[in-house]
PyMOL Python script that loads the backbone (N, CA, C, O; Angstrom):
from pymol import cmd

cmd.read_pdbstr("""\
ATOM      1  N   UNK A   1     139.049 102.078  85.425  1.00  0.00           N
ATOM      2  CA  UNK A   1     137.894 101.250  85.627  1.00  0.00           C
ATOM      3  C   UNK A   1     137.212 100.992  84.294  1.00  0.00           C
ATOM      4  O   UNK A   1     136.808 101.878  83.541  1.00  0.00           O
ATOM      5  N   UNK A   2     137.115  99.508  84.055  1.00  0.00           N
ATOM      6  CA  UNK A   2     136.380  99.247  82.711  1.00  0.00           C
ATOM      7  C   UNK A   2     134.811  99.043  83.279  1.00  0.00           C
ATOM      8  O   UNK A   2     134.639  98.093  84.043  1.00  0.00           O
ATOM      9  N   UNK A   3     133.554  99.966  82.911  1.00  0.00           N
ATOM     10  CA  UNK A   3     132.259  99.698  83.495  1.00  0.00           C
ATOM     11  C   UNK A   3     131.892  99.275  82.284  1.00  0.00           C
ATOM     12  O   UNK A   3     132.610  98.768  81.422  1.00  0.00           O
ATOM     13  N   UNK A   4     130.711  99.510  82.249  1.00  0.00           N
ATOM     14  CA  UNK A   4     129.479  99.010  81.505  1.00  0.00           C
ATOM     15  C   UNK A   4     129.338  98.005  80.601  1.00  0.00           C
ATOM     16  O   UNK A   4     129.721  96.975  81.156  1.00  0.00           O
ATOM     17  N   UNK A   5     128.936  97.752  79.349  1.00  0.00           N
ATOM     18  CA  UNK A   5     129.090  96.240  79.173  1.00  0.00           C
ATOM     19  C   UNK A   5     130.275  95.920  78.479  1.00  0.00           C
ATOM     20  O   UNK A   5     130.390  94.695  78.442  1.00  0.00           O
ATOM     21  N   UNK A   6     131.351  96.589  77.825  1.00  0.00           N
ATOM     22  CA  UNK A   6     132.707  96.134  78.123  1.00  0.00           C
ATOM     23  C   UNK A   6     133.338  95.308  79.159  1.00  0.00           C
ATOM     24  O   UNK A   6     134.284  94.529  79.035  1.00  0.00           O
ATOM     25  N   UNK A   7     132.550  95.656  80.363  1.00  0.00           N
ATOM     26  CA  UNK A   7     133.073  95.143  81.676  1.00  0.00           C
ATOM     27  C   UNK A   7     132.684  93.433  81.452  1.00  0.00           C
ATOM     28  O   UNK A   7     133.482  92.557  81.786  1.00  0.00           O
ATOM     29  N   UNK A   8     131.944  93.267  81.115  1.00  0.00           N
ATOM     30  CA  UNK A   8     131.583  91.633  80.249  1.00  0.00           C
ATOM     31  C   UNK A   8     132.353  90.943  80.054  1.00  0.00           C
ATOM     32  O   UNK A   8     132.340  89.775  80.443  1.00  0.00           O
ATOM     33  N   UNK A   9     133.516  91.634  79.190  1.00  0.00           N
ATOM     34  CA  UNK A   9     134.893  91.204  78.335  1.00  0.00           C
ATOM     35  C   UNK A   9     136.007  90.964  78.882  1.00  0.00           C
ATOM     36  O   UNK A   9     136.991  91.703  78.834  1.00  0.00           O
ATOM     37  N   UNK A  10     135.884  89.327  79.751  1.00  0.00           N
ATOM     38  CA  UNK A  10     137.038  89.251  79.888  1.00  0.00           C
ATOM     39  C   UNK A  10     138.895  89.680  79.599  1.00  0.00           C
ATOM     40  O   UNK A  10     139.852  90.096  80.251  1.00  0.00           O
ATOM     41  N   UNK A  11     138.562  89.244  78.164  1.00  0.00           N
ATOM     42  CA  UNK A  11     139.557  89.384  77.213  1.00  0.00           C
ATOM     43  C   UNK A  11     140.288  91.120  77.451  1.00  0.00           C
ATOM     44  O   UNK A  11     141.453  91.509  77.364  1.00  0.00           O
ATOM     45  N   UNK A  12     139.161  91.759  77.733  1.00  0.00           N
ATOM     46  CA  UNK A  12     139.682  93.236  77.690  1.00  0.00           C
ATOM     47  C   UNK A  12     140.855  93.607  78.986  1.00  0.00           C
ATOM     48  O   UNK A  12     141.469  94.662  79.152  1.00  0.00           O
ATOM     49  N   UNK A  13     140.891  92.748  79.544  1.00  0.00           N
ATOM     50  CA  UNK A  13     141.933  92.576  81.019  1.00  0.00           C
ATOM     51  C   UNK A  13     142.967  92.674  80.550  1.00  0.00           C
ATOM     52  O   UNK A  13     143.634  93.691  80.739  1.00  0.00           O
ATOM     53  N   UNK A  14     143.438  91.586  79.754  1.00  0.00           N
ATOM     54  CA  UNK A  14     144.377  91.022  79.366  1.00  0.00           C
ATOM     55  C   UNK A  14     145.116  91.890  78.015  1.00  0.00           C
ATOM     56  O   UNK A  14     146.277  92.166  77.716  1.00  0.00           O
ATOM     57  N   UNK A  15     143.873  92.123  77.448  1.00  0.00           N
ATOM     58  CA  UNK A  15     144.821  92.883  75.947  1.00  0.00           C
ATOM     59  C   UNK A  15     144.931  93.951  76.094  1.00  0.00           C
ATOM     60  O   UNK A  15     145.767  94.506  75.380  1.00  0.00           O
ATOM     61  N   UNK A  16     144.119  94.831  77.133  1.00  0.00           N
ATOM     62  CA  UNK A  16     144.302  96.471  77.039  1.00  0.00           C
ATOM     63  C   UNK A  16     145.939  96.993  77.474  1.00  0.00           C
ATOM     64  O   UNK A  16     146.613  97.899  76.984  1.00  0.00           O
ATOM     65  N   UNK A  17     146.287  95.944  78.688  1.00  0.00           N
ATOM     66  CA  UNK A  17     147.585  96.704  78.975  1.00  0.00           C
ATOM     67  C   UNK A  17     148.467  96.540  77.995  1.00  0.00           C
ATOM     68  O   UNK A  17     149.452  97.271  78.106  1.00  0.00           O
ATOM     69  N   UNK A  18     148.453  95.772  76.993  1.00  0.00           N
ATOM     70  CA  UNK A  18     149.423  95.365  75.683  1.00  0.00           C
ATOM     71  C   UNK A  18     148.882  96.279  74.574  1.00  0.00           C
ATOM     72  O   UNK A  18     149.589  96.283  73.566  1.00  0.00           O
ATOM     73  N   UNK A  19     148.330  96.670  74.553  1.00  0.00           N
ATOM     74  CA  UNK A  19     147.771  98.042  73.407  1.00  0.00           C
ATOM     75  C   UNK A  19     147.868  99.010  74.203  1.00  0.00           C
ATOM     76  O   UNK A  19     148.609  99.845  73.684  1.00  0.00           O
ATOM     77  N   UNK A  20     147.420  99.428  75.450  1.00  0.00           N
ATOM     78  CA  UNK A  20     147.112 100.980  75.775  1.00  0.00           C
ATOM     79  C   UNK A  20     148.571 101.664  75.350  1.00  0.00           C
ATOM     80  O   UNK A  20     148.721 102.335  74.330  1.00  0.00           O
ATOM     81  N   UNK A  21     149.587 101.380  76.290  1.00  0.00           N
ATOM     82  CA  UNK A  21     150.603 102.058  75.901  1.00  0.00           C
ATOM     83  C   UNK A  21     151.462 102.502  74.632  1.00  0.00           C
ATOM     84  O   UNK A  21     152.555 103.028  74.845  1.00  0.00           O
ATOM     85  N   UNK A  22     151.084 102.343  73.502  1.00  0.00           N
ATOM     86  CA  UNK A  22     151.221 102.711  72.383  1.00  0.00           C
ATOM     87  C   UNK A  22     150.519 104.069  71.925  1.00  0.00           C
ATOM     88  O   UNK A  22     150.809 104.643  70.876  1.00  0.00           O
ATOM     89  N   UNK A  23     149.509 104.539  72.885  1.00  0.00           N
ATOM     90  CA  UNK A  23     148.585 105.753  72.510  1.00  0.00           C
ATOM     91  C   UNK A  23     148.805 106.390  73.722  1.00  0.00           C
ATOM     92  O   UNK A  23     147.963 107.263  73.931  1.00  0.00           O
ATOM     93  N   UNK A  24     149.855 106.232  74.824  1.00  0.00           N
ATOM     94  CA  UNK A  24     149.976 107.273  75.794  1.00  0.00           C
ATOM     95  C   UNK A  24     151.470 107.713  75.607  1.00  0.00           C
ATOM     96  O   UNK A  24     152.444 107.090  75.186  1.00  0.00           O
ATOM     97  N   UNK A  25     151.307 109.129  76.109  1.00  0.00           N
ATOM     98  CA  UNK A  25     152.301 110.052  76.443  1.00  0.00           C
ATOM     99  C   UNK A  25     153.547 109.409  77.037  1.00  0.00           C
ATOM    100  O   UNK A  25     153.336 108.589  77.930  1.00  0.00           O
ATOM    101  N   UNK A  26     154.887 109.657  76.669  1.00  0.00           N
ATOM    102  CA  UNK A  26     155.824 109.044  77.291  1.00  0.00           C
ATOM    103  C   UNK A  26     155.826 109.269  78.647  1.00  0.00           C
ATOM    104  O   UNK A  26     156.214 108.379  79.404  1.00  0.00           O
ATOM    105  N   UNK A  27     155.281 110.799  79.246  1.00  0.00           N
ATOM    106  CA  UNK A  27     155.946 110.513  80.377  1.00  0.00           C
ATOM    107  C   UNK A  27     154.473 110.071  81.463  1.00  0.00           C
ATOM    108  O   UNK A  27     154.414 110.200  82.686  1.00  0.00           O
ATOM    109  N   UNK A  28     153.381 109.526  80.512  1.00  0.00           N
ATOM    110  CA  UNK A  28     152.082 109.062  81.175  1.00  0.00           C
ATOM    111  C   UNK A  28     152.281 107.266  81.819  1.00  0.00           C
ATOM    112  O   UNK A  28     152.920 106.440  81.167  1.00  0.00           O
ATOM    113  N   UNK A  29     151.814 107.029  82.757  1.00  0.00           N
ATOM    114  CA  UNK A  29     152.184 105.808  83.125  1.00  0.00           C
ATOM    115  C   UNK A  29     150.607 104.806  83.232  1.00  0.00           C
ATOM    116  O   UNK A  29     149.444 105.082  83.526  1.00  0.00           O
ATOM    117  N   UNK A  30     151.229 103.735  82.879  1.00  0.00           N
ATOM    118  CA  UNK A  30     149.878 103.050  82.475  1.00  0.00           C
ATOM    119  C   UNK A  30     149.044 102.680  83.938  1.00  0.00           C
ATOM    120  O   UNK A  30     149.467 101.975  84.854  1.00  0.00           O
ATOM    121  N   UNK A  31     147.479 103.521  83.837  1.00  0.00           N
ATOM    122  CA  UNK A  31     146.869 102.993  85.139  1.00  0.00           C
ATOM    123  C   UNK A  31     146.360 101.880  85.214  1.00  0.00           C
ATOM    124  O   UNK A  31     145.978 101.234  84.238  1.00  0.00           O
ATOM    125  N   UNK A  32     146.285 101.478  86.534  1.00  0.00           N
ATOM    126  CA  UNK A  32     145.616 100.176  86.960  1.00  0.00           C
ATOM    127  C   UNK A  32     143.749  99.818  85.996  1.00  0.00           C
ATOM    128  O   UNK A  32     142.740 100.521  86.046  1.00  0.00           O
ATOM    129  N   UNK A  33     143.949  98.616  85.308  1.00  0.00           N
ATOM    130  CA  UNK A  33     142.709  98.355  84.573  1.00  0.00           C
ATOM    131  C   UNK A  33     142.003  97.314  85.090  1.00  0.00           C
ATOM    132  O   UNK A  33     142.324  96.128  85.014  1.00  0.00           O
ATOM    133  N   UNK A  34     140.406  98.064  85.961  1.00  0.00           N
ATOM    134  CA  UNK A  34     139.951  96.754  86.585  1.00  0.00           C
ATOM    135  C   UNK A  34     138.762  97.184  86.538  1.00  0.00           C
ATOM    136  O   UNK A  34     138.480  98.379  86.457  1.00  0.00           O
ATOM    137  N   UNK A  35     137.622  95.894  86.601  1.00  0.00           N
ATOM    138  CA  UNK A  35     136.703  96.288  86.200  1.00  0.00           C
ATOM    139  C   UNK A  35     135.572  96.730  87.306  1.00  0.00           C
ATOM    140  O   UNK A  35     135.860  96.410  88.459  1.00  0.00           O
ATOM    141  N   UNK A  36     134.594  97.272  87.161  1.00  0.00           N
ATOM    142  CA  UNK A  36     134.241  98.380  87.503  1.00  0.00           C
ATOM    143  C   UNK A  36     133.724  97.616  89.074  1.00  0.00           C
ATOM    144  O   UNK A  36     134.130  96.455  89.088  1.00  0.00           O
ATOM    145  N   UNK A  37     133.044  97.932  90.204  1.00  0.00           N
ATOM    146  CA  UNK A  37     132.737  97.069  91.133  1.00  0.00           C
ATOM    147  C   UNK A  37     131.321  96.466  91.225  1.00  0.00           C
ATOM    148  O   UNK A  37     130.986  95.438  91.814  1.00  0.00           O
ATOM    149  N   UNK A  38     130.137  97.801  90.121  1.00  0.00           N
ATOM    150  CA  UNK A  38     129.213  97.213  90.155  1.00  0.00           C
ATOM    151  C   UNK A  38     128.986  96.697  88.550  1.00  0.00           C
ATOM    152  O   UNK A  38     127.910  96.225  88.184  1.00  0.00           O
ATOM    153  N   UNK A  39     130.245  96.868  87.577  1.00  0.00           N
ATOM    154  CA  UNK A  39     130.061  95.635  86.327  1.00  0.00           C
ATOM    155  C   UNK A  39     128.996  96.546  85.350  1.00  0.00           C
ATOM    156  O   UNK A  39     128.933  97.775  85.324  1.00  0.00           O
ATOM    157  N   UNK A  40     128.343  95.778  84.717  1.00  0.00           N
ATOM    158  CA  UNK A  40     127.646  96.947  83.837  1.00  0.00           C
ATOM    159  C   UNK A  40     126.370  97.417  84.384  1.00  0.00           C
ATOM    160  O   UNK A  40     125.654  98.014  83.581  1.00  0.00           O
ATOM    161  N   UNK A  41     125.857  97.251  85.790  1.00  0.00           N
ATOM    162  CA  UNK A  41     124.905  98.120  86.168  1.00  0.00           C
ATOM    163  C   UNK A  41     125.354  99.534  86.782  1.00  0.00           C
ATOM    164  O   UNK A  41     124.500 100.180  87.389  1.00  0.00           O
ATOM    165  N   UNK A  42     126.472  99.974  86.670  1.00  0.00           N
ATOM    166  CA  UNK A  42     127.038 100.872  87.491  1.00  0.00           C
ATOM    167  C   UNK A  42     126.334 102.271  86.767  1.00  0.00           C
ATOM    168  O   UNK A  42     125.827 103.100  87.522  1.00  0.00           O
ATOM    169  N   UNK A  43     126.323 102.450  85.623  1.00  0.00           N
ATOM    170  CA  UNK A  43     125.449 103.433  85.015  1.00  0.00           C
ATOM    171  C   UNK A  43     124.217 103.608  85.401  1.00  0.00           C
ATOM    172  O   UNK A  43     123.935 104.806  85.426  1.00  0.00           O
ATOM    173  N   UNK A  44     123.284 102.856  85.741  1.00  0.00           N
ATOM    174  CA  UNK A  44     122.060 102.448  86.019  1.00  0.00           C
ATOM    175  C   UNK A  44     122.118 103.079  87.551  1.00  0.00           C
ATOM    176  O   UNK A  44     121.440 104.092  87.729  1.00  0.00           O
ATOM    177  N   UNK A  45     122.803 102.608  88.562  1.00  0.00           N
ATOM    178  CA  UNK A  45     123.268 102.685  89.576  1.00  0.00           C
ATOM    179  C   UNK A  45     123.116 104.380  90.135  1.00  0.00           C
ATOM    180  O   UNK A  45     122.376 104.835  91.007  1.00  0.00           O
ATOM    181  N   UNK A  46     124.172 105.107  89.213  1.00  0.00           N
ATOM    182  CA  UNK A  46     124.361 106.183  89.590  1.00  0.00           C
ATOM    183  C   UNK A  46     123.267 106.866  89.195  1.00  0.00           C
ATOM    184  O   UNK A  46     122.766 107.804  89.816  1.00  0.00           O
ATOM    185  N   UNK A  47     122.930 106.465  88.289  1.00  0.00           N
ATOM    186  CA  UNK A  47     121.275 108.020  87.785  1.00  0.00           C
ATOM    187  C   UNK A  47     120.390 107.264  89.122  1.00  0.00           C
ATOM    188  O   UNK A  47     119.692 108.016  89.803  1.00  0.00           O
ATOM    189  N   UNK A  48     120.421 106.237  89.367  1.00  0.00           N
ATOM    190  CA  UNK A  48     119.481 106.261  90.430  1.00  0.00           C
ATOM    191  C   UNK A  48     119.602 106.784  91.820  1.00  0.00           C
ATOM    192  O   UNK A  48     118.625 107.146  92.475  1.00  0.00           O
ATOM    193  N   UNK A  49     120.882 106.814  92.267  1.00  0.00           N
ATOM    194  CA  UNK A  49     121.242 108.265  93.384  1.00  0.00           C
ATOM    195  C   UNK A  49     121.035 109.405  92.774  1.00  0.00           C
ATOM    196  O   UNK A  49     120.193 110.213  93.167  1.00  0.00           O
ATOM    197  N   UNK A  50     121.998 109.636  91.459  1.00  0.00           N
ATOM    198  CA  UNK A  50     121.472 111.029  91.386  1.00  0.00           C
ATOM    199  C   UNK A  50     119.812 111.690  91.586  1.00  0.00           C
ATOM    200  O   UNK A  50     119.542 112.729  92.189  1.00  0.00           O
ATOM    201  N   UNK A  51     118.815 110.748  90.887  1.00  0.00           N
ATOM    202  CA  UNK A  51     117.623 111.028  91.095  1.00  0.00           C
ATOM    203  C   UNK A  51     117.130 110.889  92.802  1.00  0.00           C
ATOM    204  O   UNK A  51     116.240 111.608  93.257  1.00  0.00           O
ATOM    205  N   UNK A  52     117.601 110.221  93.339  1.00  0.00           N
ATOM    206  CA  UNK A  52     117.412 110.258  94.966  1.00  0.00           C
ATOM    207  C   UNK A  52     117.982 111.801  95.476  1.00  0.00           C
ATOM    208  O   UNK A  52     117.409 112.668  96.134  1.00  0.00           O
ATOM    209  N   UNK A  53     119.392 111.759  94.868  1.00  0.00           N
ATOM    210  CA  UNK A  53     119.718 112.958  95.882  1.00  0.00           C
ATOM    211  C   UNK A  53     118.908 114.231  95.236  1.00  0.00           C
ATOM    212  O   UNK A  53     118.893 115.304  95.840  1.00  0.00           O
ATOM    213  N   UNK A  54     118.562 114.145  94.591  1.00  0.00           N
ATOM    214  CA  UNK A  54     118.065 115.722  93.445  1.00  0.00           C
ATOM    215  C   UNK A  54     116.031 115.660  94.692  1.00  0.00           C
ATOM    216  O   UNK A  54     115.529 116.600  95.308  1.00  0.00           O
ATOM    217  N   UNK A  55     115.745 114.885  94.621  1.00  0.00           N
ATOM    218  CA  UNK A  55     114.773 114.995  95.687  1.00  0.00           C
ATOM    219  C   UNK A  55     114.602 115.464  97.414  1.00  0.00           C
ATOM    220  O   UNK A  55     113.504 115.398  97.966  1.00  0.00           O
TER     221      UNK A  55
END
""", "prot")
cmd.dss("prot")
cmd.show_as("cartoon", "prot")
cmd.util.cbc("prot")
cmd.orient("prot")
C-alpha cells in the first residue's frame, strides 16, 4: 500500500514495479502496489480512532 502523500503520485504505480525488484531478495516476490484506500488522509485517519478507542 502506497499511503500518504506519495499516494498523490501517479507515476509511482507505474515505476515502482520496474525498480522494486532490483532491491529484493531472490526468493522475495514482488507485492501487489496500490494505493492506499483512504489516499493521504489515512494517517490522519488512524490517530483519530486511535484517540477514540484510547477513551
Amino acid at each position: 500500500m502506497v499511503g500518504g502523500g506519495l499516494s498523490n503520485f501517479e507515476k509511482i504505480y507505474q515505476e515502482l514495479p520496474k525498480r522494486l525488484p532490483a532491491h529484493l531478495l531472490r526468493v522475495a516476490r514482488l507485492p501487489r502496489i496500490e494505493k492506499a484506500r483512504y489516499g493521504d488522509s489515512g494517517g490522519v485517519r488512524g490517530a483519530a480512532f486511535l484517540h477514540l478507542a484510547e477513551k
